[in-house]
N, C-alpha and C positions, 0 to 999 in steps of 0.2 A: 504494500500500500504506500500512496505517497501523497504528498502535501505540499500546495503550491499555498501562498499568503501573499501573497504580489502579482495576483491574476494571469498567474502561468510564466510568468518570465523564470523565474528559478521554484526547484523541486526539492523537498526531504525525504527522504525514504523513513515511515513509519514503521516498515516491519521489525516486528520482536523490541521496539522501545515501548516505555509509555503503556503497558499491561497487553500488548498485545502479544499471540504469541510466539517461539521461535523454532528455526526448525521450517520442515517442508512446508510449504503453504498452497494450495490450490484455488478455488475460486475465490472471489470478495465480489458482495453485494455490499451497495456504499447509498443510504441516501440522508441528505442534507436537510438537517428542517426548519421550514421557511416560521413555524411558527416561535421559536426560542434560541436565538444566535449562541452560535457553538455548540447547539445541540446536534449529534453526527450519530449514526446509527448504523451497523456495518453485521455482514452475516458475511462469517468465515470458512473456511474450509480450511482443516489443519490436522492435524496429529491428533491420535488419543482425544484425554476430555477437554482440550483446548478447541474442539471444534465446537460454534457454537454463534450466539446472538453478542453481539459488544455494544456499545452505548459509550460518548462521551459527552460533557456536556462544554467543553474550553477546547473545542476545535481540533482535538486529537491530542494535548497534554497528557491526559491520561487518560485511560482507559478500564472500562469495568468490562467482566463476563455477565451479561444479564442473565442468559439463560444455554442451557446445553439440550435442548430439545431436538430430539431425533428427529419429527417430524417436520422441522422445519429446514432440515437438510436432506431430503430423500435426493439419490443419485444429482449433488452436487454442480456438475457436468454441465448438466440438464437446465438447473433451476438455479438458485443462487439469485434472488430478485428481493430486495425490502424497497417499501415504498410510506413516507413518512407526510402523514397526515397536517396538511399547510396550516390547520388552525388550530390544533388539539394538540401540543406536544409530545405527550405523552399516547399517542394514537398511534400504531404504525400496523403495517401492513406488509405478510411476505407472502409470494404465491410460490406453488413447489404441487405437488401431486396434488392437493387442496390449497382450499386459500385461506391463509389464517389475521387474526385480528388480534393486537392490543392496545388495551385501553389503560394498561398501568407500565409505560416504557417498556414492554419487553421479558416482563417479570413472566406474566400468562399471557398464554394464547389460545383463544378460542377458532372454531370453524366458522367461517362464512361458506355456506353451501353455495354455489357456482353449476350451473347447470353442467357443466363438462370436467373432465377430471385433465393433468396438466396444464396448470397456470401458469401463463410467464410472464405477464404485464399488465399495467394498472394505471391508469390516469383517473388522477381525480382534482374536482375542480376546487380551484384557490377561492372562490366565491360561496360556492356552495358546497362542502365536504360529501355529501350523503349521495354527491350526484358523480357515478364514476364510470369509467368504460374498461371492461377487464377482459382481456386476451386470451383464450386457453385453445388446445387441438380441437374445437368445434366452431370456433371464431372467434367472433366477439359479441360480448354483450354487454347493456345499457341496465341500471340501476339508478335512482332514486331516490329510495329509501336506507341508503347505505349498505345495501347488501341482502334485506329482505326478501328483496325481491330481484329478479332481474328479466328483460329480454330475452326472446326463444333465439335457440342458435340455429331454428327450421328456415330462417326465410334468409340465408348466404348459403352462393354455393360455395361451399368447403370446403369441397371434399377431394385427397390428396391421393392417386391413385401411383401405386409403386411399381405395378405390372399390367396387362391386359394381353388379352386372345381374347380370339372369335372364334365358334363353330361353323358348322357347313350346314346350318339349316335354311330355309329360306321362310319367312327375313332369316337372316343370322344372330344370332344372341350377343353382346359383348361382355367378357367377364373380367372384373377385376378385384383385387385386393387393395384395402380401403385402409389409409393411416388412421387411428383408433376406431376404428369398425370392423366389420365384419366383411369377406367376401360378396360380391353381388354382381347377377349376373342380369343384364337389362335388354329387352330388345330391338331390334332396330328401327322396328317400325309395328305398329299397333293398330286394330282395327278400330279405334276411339278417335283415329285422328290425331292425338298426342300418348303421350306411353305416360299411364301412372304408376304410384309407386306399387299397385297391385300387380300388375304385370311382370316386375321384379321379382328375384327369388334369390335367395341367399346360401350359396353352392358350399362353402365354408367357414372356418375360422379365418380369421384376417391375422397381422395386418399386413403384416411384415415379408412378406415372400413372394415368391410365384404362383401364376396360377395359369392350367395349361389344361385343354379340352383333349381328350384321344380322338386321334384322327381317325379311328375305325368306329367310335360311337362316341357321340356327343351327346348322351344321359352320364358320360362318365369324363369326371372333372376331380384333377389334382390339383390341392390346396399347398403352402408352404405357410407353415405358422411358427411363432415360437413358443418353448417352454412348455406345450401343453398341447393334449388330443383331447377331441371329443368326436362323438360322432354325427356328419353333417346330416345335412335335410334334405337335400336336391337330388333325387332320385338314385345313382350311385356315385360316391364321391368318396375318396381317399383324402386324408388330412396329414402333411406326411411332417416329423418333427425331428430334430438331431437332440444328443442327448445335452442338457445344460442349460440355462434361459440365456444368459448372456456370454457363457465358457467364459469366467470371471479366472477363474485355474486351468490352465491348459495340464497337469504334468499328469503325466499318465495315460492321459488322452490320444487316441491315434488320431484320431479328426479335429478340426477346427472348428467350432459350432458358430456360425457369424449368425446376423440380423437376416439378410436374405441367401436361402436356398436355393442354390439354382435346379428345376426341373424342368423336365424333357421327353415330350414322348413322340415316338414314331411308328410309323404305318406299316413297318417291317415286322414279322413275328420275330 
């Protein structure tokens, strides 16, 4: 972490002074708050129980451990986002697999439920605190009420496709695997005039892999998922998985279990 006091012209390196702490350091979420000068709020990513929530209030002089909550650091990586409430000092806000809230700097954290799960951003207005726009893998949506309530994430199209094929039917169907969704396989063309979501069917697990039609029968469809099988819906479907969710340890291992699987089928017995 570093620290500029003459609006960027020269920098301090804050790591490991000042209570923060030393040793490998990985992500920092850093946000400033407009409501109490010098008040600076930082989520860390470090070693052991030095990983965790920090607080200072004199502009990074020193620095406290507010809290070491697991849940506010899921896959790091990933997430790593605090966002510090323009009128409420003591408000802040960090998104991560959920999105959480405090209303006493940092100490506790509560849930704000969020229609979509991975959060990674958050604006909120300097006029009106309760009214915010929060970013998660199903879009974005609008609040209010401070989080009561929010916007459906049904009316953007979204949706992040990793792979596709087509069958040989006529119309042809298109299938693909969907970033936090499910497989889905749509068709080309509909006798309604437009294709609704009924028309759709959902050939497997998502989200993460391939997805591949046999060329010698198109009721059978190979899925790539991770971490996990179950069995699909769509007529006959294979869900195929390697073994490990993310091969965090490779030793031992003959294979590499990555995010996507490549598969392949041909027309050859």
């Amino acid at each position: 972490m570093f620290r500029s006091m003459d609006g960027g012209d020269t920098w301090e390196e804050l790591s490991g002074l000042n209570g923060l702490p030393r040793g490998a350091l990985g992500k920092i979420g850093v946000s400033v708050s407009e409501a109490q000068c010098g008040r600076v709020y930082a989520l860390l990513e470090a070693e052991g129980d030095k990983i965790g929530f920090y607080r200072t209030d004199d502009y990074g002089d020193r620095w406290v451990q507010i809290s070491q909550n697991r849940d506010l650091m899921h896959r790091p990586f990933y997430y790593t986002h605090v966002f510090a409430d323009p009128q409420h000092v003591d408000t802040v806000y960090v998104t991560n697999l959920r999105l959480w809230k405090s209303t006493d700097g940092g100490a506790n954290f509560t849930e704000v439920t969020s229609p979509h799960e991975d959060n990674h951003d958050l604006w909120i207005d300097t006029v009106d605190p309760k009214r915010m726009v929060e970013g998660n893998d199903g879009g974005a949506c609008v609040t209010f009420n401070g989080g009561r309530s929010w916007s459906s994430i049904y009316n953007q199209n979204t949706a992040q496709f990793y792979r596709i094929d087509v069958d040989d039917r006529y119309p042809y169907r298109v299938y693909a695997t969907q970033q936090d969704n499910t497989s889905i396989s749509v068709p080309s063309a509909s006798e309604w005039g437009v294709i609704p979501l009924c028309d759709c069917t959902y050939p497997g697990t998502g989200e993460s892999g391939f997805i591949v039609v046999s060329p010698k029968d198109s009721d059978i469809v190979y899925c790539g998922a991770i971490g996990f099988s179950r069995p699909t819906v769509e007529l006959c479907s294979a869900t195929i998985t390697a073994p490990g969710r993310f091969a965090l340890s490779m030793s031992g291992r003959k294979r590499r279990a990555v995010w996507r699987r490549r598969i392949c089928a041909t027309a050859s017995p």
